[in-house]
C-alpha positions as CSV (number, residue, x, y, z in Angstrom):
1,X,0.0,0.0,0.0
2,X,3.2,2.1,0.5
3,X,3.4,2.5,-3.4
4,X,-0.5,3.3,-4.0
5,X,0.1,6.5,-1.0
6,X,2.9,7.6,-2.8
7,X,1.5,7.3,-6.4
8,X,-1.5,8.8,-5.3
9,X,0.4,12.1,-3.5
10,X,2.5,12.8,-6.3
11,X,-0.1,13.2,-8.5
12,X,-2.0,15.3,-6.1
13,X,0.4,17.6,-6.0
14,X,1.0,17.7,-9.4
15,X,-2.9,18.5,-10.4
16,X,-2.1,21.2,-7.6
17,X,0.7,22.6,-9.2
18,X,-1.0,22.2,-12.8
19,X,-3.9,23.9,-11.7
20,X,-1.9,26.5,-10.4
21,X,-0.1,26.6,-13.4
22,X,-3.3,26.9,-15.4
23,X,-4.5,30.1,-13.5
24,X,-1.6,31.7,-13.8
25,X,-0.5,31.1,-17.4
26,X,-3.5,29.9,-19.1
27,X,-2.2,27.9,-22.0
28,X,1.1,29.4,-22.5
29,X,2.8,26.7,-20.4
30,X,0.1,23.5,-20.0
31,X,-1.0,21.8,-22.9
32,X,-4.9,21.3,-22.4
33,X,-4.1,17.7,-22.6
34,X,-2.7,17.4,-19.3
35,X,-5.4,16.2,-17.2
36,X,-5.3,12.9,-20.2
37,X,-1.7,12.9,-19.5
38,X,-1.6,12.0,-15.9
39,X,-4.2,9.9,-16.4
40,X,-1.9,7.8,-18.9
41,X,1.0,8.2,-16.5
42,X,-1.2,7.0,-13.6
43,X,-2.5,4.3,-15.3
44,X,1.4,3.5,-16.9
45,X,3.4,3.8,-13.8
46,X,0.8,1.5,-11.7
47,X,1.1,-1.0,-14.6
48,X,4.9,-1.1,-14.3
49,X,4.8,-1.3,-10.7
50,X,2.7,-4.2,-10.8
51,X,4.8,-5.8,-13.4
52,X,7.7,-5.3,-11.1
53,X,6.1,-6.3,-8.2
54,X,4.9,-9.5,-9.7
55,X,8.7,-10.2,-10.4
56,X,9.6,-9.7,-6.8
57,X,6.9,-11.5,-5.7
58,X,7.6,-14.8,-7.5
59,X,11.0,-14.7,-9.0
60,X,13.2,-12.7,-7.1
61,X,16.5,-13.6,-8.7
62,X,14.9,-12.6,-12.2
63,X,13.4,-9.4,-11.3
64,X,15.9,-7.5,-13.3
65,X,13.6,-9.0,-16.0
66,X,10.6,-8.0,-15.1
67,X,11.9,-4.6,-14.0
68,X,13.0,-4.1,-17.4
69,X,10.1,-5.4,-19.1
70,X,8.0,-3.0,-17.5
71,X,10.2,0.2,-18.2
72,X,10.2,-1.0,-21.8
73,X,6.6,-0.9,-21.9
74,X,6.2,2.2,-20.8
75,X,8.0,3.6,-23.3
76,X,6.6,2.2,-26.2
77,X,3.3,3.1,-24.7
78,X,4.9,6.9,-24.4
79,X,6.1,6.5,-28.2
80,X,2.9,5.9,-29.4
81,X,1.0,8.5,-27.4
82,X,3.4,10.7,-28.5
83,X,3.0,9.6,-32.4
84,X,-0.6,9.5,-32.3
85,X,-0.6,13.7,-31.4
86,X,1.7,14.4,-33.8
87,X,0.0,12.1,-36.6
88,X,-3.9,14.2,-35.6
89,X,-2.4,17.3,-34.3
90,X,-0.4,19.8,-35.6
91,X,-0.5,22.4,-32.9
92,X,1.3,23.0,-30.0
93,X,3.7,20.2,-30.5
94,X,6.4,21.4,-28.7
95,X,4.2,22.2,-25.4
96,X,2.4,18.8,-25.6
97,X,6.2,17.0,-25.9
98,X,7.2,19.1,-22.7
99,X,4.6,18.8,-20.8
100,X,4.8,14.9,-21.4
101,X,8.2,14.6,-20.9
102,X,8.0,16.4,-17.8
103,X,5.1,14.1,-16.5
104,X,7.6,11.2,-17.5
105,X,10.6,12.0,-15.5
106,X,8.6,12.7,-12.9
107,X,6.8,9.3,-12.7
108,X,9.6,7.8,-13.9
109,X,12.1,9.4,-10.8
110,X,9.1,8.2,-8.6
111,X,9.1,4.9,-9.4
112,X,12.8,4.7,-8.8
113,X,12.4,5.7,-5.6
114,X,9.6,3.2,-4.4
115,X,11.5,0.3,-6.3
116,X,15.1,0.9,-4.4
117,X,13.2,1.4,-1.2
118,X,11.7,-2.0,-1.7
119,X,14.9,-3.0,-2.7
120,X,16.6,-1.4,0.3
121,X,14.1,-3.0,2.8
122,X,14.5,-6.4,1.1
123,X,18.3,-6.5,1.8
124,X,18.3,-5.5,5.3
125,X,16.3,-8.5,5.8
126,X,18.6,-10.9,4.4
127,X,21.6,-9.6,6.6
């Protein structure tokens, strides 16, 4: 449940800073896509962790696998998110690819962070 907390306070603080953002910019900095955008990031980062977890769960010493599996994934499901705006729209490219992006290292850094402190917690146990 550790993961779900976390997953679920980073991205209420990021619809707090977005909506922040959106008042105070309007659409010179946040694509109006966004709000879809962290809804594909929710969904893709819960996937991975679930992949990942599944690997730690029943085959530790492969989890590398899974782990990888997961992050490779998630970024063909970025690729074609990414492909499919630029194949039906032809505005605001450049905001929709930084706002993405930005939404990707973010999840991306978060998941990190849960997975080595699994990880961490794990190894203390065998010692």
């Amino acid at each position: 449940m550790n993961f779900i907390r976390g997953l679920l306070l980073i991205t209420g603080v990021l619809v707090l800073l977005v909506t922040a953002l959106v008042e105070l910019t309007g659409d010179r900095l946040i694509h109006s896509y966004i709000w879809y955008m962290l809804a594909f990031f929710l969904f893709v980062t819960s996937f991975s962790h679930y992949v990942a977890h599944l690997g730690l769960k029943h085959d530790q010493a492969n989890l590398h696998v899974y782990y990888f599996t997961s992050m490779g994934v998630r970024m063909v499901f970025c690729i074609i998110a990414i492909f499919l705006y630029r194949f039906y729209h032809e505005e605001q490219v450049m905001q929709f690819v930084f706002n993405f992006f930005v939404l990707y290292f973010t999840y991306t850094a978060f998941e990190i962070y849960a997975l080595l402190s699994n990880l961490r917690r794990n190894s203390k146990k065998q010692i």
